[in-house]
N, C-alpha and C positions, 0 to 999 in steps of 0.2 A: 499639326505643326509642320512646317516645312524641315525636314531634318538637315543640319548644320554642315557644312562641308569643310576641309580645309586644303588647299594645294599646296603641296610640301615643296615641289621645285619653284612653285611662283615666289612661295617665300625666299628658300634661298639664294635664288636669284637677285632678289630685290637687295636696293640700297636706302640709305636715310631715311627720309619721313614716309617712306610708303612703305618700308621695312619695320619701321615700328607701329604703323595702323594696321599691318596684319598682325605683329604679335600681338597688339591690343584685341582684335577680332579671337585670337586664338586664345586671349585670357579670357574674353568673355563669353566662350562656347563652356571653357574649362569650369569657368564658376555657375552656369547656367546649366546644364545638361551634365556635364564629365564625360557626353559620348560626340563623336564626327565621325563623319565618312569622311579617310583621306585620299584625295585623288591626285593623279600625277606624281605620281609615288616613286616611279622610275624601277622600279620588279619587275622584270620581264614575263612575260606570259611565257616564255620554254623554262622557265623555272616552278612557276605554278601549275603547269599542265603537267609538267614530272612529277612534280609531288601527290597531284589529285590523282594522276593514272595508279600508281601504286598505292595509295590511298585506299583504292576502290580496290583495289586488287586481292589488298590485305583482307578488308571488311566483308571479300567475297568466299574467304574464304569456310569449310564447314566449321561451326564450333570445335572441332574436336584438337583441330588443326592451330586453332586461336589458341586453344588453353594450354598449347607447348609454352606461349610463350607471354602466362599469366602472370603477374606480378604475384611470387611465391608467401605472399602473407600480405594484412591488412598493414596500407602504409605503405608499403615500397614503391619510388612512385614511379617507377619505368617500366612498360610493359603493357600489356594489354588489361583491362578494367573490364570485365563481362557485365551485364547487363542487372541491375539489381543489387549493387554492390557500393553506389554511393547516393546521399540524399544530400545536395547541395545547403538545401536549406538551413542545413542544422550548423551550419558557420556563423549561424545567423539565433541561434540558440531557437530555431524551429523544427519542429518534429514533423516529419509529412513521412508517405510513405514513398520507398528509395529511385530516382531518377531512371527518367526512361529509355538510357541511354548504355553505349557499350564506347569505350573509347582507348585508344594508343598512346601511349607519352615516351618523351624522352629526352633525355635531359643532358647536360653541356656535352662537348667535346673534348675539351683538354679540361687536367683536373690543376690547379696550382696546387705548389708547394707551402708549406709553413704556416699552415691557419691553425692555428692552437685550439679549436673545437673541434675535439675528434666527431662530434656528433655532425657537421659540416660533410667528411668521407662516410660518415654511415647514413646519410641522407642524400643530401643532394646531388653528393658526387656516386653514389651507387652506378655499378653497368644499365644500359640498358640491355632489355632482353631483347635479341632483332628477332622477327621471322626470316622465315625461309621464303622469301619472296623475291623473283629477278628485280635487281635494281633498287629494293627498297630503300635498303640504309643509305646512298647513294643520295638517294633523290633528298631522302630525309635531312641528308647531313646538309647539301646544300640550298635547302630551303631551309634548315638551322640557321646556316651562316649567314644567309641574305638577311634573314629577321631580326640577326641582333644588328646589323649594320643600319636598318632602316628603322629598329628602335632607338639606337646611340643619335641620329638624325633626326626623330621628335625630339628623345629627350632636350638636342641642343635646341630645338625649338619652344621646347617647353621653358627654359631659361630664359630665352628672350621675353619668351610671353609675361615670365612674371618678372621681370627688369633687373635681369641678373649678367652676368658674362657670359656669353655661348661657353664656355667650357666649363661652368659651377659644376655638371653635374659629374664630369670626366670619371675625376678620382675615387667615383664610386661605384662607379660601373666598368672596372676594369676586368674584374675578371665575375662578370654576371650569374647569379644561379636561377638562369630562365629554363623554363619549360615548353615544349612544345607539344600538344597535344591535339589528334585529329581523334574527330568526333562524329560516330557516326548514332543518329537517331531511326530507330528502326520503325513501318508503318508502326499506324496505332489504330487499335481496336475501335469497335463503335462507341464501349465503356473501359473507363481508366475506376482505378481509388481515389475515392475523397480525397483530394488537395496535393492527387500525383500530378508532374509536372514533367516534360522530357529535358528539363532541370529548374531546379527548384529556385526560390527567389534568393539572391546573392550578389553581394557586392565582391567585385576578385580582390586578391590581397594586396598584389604588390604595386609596382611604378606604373605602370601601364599594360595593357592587353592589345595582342596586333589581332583582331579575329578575319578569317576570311569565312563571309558563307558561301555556299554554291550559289551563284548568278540567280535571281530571281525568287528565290525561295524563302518562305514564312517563317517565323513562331519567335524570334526575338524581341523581346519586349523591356521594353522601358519604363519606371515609375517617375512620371512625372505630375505634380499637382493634383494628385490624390486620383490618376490616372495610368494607366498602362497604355504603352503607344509604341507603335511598332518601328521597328528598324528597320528600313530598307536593306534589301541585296543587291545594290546595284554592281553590275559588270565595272573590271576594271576600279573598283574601291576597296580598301578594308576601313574594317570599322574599327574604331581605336577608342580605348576608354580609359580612365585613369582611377589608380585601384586604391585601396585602402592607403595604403602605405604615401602615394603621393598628396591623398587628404590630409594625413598627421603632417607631412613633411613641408604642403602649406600652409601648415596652424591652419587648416577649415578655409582658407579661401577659394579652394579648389572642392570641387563635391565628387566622391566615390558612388555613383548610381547604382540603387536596388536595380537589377534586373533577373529576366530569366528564359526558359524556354518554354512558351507555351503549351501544353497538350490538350489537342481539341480531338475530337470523334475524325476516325478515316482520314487522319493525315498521311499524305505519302513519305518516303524516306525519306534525309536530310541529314545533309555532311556539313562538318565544317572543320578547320581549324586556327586554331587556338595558341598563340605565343603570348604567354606568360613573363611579365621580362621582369626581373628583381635584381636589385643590387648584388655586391659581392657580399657572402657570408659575414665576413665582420664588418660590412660597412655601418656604422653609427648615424641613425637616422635623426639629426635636431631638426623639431623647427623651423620655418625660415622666416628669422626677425622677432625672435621673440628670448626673453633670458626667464634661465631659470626652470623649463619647462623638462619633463622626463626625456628622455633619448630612448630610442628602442633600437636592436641591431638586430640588422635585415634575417639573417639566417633563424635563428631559432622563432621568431616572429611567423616565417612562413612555415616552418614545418609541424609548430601546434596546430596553426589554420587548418593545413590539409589534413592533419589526421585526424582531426573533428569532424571531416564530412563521413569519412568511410564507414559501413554498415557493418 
């Protein structure tokens, strides 16, 4: 299959009838696939090459040095994730053995006031734990902030696409509890474990996913039509997907794609990351267009998910 693109400045650029044949193009990637490379994104390359230098920096450095700054119990989810520690799959109520992967997270910037779920501060808004790295959190924090801005700019594309007001989705993404996590996959042996994976099959939880992989590089996969098919890395795109949560939220018009991370014999290393983007803790997810059906709210929805995967 030719994989699907979409150009986020063309659109908003555009006016009238050629503004609503690309949201229609962009509903029919979403009902078809749930996955696009977006290009023309407008992210500057001095914000992604700061990110990936410390990135690397981090993942270079020895174990012993990582585990300062381990997320202190199963569940917390800011911090570093050692290697062996999570099996994707099992969000998916599959048992495989644990992903073959070690990875970073870290989560909002400012915490808001007055959410009546204390479980909200003892989740999502926890510290992160920074390394001791020049420039990390730095770089971190500013390729945070680019990510929820050029999330807020799908999502208002996402709107259009399903014929709604560019602002539908505002009020609920005011004060976001996204994630961002880089992801580093370490070579792989000649032999892995039956139905290990450098992560396992999974659909992500919430609104959308921003991933960036390294330029050129393998193992992302896509189920389509009782097929696995791979995802380009192309320079200058991220791949963008839309997660459980925007499935329910288009009553099933919109599909949340199984995928995962291949593990094949003597693959070399492989980075990536990872913006996670979810509503605000009590934002109340209905439907769209439908009466009568359950409501779910965003917060407590994604922190059973995560802590389903943990080993």
């Amino acid at each position: 299959m030719e994989f699907p693109k979409f150009n986020l400045q063309k659109f908003e650029k555009s006016e009238g009838t050629h503004r609503k044949e690309l949201a229609a193009e962009l509903d029919s990637i979403c009902r078809e696939t749930g996955f696009l490379l977006l290009e023309n994104h407008g992210v500057s390359n001095a914000i992604i090459d700061a990110q990936w230098r410390r990135v690397s920096d981090f993942f270079s450095l020895p174990k012993d040095k990582k585990q300062e700054v381990a997320v202190p119990y199963p569940g917390y989810p800011y911090g570093w994730i050692g290697p062996n520690k999570e099996a994707l799959a099992a969000s998916k109520g599959k048992k495989t053995p644990p992903d073959l992967k070690e990875s970073f997270n870290g989560g909002p910037f400012s915490v808001p006031v007055g959410i009546r779920d204390k479980r909200a501060y003892d989740f999502c808004y926890q510290p992160t734990i920074w390394p001791e790295v020049n420039g990390f959190k730095d770089a971190w924090r500013i390729y945070y902030v680019e990510m929820e801005r050029l999330a807020k700019r799908v999502m208002t594309a996402f709107a259009e696409a399903l014929g709604l007001e560019p602002s539908f989705f505002n009020a609920f993404i005011e004060s976001p509890i996204s994630a961002l996590r880089a992801l580093n996959y370490p070579a792989t042996l000649d032999v892995t474990e039956e139905g290990q994976q450098r992560a396992g099959a999974h659909t992500d939880y919430g609104s959308l996913t921003i991933l960036l992989p390294q330029p050129g590089t393998a193992g992302l996969q896509i189920y389509q039509k009782g097929a696995w098919v791979d995802v380009p890395a192309e320079k200058d795109c991220f791949v963008v997907n839309i997660g459980d949560l925007m499935e329910l939220w288009t009553s099933g018009r919109w599909v949340s794609t199984l995928h995962r991370v291949v593990a094949k014999p003597n693959q070399p290393e492989r980075k990536s990351l990872a913006f996670f983007h979810q509503p605000n803790w009590d934002a109340e997810i209905m439907p769209i267009g439908t009466n009568g059906q359950k409501s779910i709210i965003s917060g407590p929805y994604l922190m059973n998910k995560f802590k389903s995967t943990n080993v």
